[in-house]
TIRO-2110 file (N, C-alpha, C; in Angstrom, 1 decimal):
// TIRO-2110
0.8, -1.2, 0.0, N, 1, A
0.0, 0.0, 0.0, CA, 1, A
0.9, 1.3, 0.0, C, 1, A
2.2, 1.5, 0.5, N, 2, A
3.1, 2.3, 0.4, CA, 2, A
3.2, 3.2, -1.2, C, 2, A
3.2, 1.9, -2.2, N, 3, A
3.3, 2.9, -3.2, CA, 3, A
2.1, 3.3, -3.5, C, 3, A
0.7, 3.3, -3.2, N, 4, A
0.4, 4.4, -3.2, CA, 4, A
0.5, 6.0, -3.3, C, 4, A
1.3, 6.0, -2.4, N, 5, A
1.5, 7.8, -1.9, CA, 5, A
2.9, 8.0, -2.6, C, 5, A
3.3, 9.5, -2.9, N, 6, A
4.3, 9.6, -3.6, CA, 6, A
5.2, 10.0, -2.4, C, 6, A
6.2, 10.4, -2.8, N, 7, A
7.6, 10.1, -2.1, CA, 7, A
7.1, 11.4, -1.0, C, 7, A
6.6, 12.6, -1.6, N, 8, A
6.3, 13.4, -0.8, CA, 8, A
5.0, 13.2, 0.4, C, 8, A
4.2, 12.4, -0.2, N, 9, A
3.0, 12.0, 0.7, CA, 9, A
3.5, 11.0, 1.7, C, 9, A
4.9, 10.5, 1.1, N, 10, A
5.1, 9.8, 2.7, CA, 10, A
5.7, 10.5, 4.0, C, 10, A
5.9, 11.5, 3.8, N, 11, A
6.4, 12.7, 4.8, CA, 11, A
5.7, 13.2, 5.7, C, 11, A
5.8, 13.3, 7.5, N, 12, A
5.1, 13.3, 7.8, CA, 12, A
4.8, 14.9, 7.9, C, 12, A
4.4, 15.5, 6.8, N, 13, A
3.9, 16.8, 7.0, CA, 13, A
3.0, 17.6, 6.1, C, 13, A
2.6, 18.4, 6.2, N, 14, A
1.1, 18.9, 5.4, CA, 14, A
2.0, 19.6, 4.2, C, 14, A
3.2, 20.2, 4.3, N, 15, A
4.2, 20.4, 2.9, CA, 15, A
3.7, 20.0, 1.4, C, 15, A
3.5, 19.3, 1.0, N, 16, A
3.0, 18.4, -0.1, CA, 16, A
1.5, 18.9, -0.4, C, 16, A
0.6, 19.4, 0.5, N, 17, A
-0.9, 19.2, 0.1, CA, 17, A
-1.0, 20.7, 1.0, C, 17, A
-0.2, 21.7, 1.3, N, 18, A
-0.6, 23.2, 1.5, CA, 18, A
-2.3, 23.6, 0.9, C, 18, A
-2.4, 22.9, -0.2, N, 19, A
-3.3, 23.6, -1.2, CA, 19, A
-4.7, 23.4, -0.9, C, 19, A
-4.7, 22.4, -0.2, N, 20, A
-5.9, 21.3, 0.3, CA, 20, A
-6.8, 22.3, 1.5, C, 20, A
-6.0, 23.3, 1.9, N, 21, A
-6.6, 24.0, 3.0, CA, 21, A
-7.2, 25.7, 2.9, C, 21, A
-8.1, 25.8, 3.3, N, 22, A
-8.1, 27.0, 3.4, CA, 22, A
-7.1, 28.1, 3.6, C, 22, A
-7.0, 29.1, 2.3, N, 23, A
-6.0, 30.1, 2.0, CA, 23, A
-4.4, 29.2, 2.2, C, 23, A
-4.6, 27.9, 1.7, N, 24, A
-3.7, 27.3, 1.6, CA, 24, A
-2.3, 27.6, 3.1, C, 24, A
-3.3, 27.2, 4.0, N, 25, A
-2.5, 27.5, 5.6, CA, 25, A
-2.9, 26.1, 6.3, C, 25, A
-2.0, 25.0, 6.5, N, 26, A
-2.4, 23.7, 7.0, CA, 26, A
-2.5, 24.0, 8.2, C, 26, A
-3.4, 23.2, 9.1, N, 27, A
-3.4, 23.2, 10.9, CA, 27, A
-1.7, 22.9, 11.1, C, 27, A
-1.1, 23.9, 12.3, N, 28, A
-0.1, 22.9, 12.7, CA, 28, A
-0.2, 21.8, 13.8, C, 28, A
0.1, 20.7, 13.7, N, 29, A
0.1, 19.5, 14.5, CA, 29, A
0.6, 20.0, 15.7, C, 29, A
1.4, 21.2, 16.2, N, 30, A
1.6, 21.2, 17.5, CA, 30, A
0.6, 22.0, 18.0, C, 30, A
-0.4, 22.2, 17.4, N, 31, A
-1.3, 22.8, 18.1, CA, 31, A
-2.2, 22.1, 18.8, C, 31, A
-2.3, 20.6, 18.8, N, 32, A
-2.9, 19.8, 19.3, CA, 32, A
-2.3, 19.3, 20.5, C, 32, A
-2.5, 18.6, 21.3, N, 33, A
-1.6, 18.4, 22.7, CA, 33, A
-0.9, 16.9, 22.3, C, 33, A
-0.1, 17.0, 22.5, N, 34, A
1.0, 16.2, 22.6, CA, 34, A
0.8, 14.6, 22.8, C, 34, A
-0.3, 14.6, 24.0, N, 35, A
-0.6, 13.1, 24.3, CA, 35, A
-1.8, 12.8, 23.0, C, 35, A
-2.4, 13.8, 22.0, N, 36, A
-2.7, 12.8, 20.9, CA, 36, A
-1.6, 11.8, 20.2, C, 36, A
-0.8, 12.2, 20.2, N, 37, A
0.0, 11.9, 19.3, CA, 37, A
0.4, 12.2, 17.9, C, 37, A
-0.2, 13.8, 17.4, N, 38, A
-0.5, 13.9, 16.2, CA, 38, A
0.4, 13.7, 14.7, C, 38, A
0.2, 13.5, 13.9, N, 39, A
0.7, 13.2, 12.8, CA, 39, A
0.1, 13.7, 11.3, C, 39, A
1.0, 14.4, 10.6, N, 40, A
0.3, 15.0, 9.5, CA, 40, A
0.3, 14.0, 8.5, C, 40, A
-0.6, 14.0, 7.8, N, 41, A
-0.7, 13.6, 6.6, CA, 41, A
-1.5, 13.7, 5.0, C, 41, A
-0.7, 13.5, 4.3, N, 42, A
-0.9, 14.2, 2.6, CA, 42, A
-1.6, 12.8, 1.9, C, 42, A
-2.5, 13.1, 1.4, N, 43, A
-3.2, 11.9, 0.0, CA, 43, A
-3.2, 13.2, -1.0, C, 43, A
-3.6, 12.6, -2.0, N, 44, A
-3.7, 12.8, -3.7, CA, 44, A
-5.0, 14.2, -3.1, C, 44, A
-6.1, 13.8, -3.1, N, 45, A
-7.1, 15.1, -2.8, CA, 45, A
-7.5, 15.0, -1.4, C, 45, A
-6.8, 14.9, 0.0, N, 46, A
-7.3, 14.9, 1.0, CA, 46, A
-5.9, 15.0, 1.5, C, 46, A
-6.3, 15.8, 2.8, N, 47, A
-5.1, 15.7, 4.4, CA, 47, A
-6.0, 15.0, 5.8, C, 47, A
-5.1, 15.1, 6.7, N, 48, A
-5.9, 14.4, 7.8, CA, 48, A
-4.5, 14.6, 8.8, C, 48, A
-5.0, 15.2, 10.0, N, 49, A
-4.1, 15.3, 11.0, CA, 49, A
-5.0, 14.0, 11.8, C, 49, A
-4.1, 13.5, 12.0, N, 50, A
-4.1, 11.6, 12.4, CA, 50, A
-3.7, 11.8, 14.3, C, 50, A
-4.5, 10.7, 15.1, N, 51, A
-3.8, 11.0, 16.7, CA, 51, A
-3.4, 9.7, 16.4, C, 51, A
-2.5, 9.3, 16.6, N, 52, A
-1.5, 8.1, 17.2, CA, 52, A
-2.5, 7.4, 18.4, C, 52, A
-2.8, 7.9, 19.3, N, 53, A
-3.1, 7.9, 20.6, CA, 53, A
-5.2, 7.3, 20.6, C, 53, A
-5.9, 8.0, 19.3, N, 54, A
-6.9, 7.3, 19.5, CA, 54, A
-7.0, 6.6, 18.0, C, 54, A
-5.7, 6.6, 17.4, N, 55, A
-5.7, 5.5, 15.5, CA, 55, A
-7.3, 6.2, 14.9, C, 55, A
-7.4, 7.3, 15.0, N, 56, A
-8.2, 7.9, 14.4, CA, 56, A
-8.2, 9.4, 13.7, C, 56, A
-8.3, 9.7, 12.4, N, 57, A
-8.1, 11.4, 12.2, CA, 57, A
-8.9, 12.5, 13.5, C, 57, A
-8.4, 13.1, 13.6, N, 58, A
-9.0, 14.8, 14.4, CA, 58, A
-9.5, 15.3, 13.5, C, 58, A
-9.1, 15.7, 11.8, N, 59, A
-9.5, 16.5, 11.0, CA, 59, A
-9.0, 16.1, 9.8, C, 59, A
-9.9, 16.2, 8.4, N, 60, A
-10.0, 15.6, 7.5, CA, 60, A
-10.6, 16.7, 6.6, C, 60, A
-9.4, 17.1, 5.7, N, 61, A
-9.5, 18.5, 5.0, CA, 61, A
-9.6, 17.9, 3.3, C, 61, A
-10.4, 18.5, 2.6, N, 62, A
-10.5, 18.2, 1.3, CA, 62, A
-11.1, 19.2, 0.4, C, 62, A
-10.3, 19.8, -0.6, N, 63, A
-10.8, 20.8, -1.7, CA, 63, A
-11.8, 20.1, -2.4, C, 63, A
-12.9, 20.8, -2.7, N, 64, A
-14.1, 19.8, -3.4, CA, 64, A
-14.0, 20.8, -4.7, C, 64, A
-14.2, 20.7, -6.3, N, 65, A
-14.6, 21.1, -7.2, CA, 65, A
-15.7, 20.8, -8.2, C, 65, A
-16.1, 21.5, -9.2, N, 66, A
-17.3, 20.5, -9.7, CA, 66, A
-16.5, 19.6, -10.9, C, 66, A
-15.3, 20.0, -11.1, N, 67, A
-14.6, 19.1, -12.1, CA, 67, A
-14.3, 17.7, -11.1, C, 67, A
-13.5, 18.1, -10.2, N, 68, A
-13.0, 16.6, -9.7, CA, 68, A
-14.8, 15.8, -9.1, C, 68, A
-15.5, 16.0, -8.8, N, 69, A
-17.0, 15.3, -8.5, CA, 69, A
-17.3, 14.8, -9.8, C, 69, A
-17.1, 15.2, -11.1, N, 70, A
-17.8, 15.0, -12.0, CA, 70, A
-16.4, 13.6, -12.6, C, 70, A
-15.3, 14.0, -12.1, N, 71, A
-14.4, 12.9, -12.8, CA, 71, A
-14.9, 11.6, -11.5, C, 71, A
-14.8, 11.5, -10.1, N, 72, A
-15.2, 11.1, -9.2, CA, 72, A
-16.5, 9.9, -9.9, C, 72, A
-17.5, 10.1, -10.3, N, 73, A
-18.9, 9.6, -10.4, CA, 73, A
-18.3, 8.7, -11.5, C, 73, A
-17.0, 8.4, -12.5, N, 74, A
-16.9, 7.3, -13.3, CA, 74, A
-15.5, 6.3, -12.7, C, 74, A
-15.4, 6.6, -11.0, N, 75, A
-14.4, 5.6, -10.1, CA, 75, A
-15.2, 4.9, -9.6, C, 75, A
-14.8, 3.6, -10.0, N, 76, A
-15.3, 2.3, -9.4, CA, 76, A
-15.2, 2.2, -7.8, C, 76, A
-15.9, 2.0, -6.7, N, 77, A
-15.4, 1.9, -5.4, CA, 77, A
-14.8, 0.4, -5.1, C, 77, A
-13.6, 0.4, -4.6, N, 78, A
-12.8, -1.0, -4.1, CA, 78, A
-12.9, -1.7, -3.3, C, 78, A
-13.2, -0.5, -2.5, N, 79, A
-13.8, -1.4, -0.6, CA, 79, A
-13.0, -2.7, -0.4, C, 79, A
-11.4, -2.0, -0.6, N, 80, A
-10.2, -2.2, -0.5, CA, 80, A
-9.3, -1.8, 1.1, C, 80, A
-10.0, -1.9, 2.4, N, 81, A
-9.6, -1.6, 3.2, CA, 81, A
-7.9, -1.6, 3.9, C, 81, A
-7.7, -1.0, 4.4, N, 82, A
-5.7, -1.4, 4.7, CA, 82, A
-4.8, -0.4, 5.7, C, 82, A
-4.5, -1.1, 6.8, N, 83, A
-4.0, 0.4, 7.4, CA, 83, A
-3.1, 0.8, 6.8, C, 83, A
-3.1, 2.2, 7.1, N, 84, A
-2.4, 3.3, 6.9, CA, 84, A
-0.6, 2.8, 6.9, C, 84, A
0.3, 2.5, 5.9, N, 85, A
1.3, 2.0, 6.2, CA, 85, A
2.5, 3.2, 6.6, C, 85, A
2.4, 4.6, 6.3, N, 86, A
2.7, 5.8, 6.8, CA, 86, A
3.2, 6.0, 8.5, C, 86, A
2.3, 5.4, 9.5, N, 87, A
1.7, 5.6, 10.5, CA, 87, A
3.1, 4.4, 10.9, C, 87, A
3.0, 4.2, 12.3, N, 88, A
3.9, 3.2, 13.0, CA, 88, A
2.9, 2.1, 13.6, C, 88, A
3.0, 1.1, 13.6, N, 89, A
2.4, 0.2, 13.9, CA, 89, A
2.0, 0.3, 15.2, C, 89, A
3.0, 0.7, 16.3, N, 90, A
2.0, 1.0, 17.4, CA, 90, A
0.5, 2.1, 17.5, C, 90, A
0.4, 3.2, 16.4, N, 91, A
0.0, 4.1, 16.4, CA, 91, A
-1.5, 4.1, 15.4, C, 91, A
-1.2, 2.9, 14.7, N, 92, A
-2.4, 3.1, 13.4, CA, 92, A
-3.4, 1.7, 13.9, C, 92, A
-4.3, 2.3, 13.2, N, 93, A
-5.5, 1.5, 13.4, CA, 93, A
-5.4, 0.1, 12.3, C, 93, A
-5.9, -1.3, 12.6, N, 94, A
-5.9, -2.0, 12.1, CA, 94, A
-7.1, -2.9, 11.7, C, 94, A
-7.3, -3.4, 10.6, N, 95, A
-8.3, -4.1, 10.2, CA, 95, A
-9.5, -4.7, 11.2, C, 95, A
-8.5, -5.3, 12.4, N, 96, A
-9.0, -5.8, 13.4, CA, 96, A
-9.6, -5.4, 14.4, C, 96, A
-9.4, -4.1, 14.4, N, 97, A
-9.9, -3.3, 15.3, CA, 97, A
-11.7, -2.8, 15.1, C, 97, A
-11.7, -3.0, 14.4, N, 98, A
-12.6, -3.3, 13.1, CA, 98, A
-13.7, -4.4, 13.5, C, 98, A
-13.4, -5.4, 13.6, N, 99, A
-13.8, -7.0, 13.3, CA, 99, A
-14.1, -7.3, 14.6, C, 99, A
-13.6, -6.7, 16.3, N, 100, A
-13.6, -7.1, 16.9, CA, 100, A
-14.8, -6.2, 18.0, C, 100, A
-15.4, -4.9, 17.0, N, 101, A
-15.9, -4.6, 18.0, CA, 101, A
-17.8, -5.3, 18.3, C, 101, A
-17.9, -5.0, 19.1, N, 102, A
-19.4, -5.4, 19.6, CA, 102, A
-19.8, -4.2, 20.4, C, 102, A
-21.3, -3.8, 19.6, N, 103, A
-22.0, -4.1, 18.9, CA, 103, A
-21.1, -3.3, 17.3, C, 103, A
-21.5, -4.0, 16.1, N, 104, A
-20.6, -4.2, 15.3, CA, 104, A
-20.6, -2.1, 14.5, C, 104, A
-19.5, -2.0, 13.8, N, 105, A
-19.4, -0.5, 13.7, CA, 105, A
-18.7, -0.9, 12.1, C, 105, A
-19.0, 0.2, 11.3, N, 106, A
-18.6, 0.6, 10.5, CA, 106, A
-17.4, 0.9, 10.7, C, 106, A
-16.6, 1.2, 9.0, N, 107, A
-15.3, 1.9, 9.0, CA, 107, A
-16.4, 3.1, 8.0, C, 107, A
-16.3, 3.9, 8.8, N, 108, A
-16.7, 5.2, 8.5, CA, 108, A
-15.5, 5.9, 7.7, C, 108, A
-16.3, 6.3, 6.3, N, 109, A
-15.0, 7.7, 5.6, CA, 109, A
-15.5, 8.8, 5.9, C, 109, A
-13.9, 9.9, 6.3, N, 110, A
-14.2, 10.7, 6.8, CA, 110, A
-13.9, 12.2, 5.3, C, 110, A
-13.3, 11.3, 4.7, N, 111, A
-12.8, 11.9, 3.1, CA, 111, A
-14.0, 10.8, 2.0, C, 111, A
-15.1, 11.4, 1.7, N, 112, A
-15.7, 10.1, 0.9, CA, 112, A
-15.0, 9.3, 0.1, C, 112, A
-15.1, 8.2, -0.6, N, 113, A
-14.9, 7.9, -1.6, CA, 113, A
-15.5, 7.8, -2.5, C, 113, A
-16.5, 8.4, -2.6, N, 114, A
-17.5, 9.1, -3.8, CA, 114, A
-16.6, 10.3, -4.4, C, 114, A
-15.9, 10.7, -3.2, N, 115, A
-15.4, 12.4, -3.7, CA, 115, A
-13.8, 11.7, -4.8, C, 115, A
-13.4, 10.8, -4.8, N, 116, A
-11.9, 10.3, -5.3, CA, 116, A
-12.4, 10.3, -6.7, C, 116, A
-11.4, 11.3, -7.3, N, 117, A
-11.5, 11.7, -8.8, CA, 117, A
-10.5, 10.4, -9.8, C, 117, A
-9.8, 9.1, -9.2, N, 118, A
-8.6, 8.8, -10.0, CA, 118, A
-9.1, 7.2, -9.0, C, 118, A
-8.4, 6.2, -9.7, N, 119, A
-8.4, 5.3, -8.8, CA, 119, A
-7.3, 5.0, -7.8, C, 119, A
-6.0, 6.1, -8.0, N, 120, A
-5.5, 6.0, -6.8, CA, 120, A
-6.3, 7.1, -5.6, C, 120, A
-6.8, 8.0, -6.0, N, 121, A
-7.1, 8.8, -4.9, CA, 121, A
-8.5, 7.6, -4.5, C, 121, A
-9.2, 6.8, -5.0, N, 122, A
-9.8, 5.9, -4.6, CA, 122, A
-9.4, 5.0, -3.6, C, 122, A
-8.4, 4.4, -3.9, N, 123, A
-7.4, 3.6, -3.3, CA, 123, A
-6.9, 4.0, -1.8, C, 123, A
-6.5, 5.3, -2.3, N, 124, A
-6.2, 6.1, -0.7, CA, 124, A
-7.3, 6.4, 0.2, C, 124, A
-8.3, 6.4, -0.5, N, 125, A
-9.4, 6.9, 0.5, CA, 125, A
-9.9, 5.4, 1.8, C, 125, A
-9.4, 4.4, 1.0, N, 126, A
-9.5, 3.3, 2.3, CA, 126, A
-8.3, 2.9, 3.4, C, 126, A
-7.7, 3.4, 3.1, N, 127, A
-7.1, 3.6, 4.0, CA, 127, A
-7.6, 4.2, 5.6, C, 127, A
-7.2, 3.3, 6.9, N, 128, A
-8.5, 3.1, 8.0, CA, 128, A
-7.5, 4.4, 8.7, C, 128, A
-6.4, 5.5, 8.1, N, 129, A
-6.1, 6.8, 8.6, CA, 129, A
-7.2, 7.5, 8.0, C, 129, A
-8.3, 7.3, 7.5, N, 130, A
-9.4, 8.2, 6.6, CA, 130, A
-10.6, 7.7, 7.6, C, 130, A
-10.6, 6.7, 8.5, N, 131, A
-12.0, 6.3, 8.9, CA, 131, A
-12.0, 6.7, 10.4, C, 131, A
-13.3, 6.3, 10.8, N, 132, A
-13.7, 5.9, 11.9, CA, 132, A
-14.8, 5.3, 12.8, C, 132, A
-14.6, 4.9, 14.1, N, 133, A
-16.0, 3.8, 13.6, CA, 133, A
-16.7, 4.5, 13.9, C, 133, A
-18.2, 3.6, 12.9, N, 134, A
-19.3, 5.0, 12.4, CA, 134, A
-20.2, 4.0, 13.2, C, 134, A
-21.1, 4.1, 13.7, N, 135, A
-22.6, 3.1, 13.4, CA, 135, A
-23.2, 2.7, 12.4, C, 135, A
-23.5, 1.6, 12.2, N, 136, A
-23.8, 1.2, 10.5, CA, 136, A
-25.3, 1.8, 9.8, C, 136, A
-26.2, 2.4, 10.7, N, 137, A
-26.9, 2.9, 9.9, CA, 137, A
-27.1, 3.9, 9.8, C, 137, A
-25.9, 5.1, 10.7, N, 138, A
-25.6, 6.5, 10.8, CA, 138, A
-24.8, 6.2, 9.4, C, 138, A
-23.9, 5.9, 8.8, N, 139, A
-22.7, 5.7, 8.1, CA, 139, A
-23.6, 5.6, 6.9, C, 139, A
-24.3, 4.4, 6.2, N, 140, A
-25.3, 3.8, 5.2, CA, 140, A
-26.3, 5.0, 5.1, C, 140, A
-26.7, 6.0, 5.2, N, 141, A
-28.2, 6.2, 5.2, CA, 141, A
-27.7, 8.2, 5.5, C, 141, A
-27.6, 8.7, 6.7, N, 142, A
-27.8, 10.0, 6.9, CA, 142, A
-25.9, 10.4, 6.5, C, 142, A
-24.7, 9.4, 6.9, N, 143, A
-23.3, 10.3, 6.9, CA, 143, A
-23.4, 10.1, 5.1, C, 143, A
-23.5, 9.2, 4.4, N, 144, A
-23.8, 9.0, 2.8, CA, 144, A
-24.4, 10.0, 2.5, C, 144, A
-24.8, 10.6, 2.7, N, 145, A
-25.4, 12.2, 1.7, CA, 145, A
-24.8, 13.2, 2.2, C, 145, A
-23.8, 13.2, 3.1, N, 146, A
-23.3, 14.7, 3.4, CA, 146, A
-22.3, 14.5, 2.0, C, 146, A
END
């Protein structure tokens, strides 16, 4: 899953995807407290300052256009799940985290993958640094139309 991201998206810093944010000014990660654990991170059309500490994004930034939505509606969805290989293994969420809970939860996107204009920005958007758990019929039904 690494090649995915390009050499700059593996960096842990908003550097690469400035553009993604309003007046192109990323959040800084130390502005968050420390015991998150925070961690920046760049995809193709989306950022996400990531906590280490709860394997879940804080914030999930994404430039929306009517060109990229309109290229978006001819990507096939993969529902290709995979943690985040970016992240350190003590720190990122895993498949299983997933599978084990009760009563059962969605991997909620917090970056759609309706919004992914390319099949890598498709690709990236499963990645479980983009989710979190949703309830499945919050997720399916009312978070699906935002």
């Amino acid at each position: 899953a690494l090649d995915l991201y390009s050499s700059q998206e593996r960096q842990p810093s908003f550097d690469g995807c400035a553009q993604l944010f309003p007046n192109a000014r990323p959040i800084n990660p130390g502005s968050v407290p420390a015991t998150m654990k925070p961690l920046a991170l760049c995809s193709d059309n989306f950022a996400v300052l990531y906590s280490q500490t709860s394997k879940t994004p804080l914030v999930v930034v994404e430039r929306l256009s009517s060109a990229q939505l309109k290229d978006a509606k001819g990507e096939e969805r993969t529902n290709q799940f995979y943690p985040d290989p970016r992240i350190p293994k003590g720190g990122r969420a895993e498949l299983s985290d997933y599978r084990s809970q009760h009563p059962a939860v969605d991997r909620g996107h917090q970056s759609p993958a309706a919004d992914a204009p390319s099949p890598n920005a498709m690709a990236q958007s499963f990645a479980l640094s983009n989710m979190v758990p949703q309830d499945p019929t919050n997720n399916r039904k009312i978070w699906s139309k935002v």
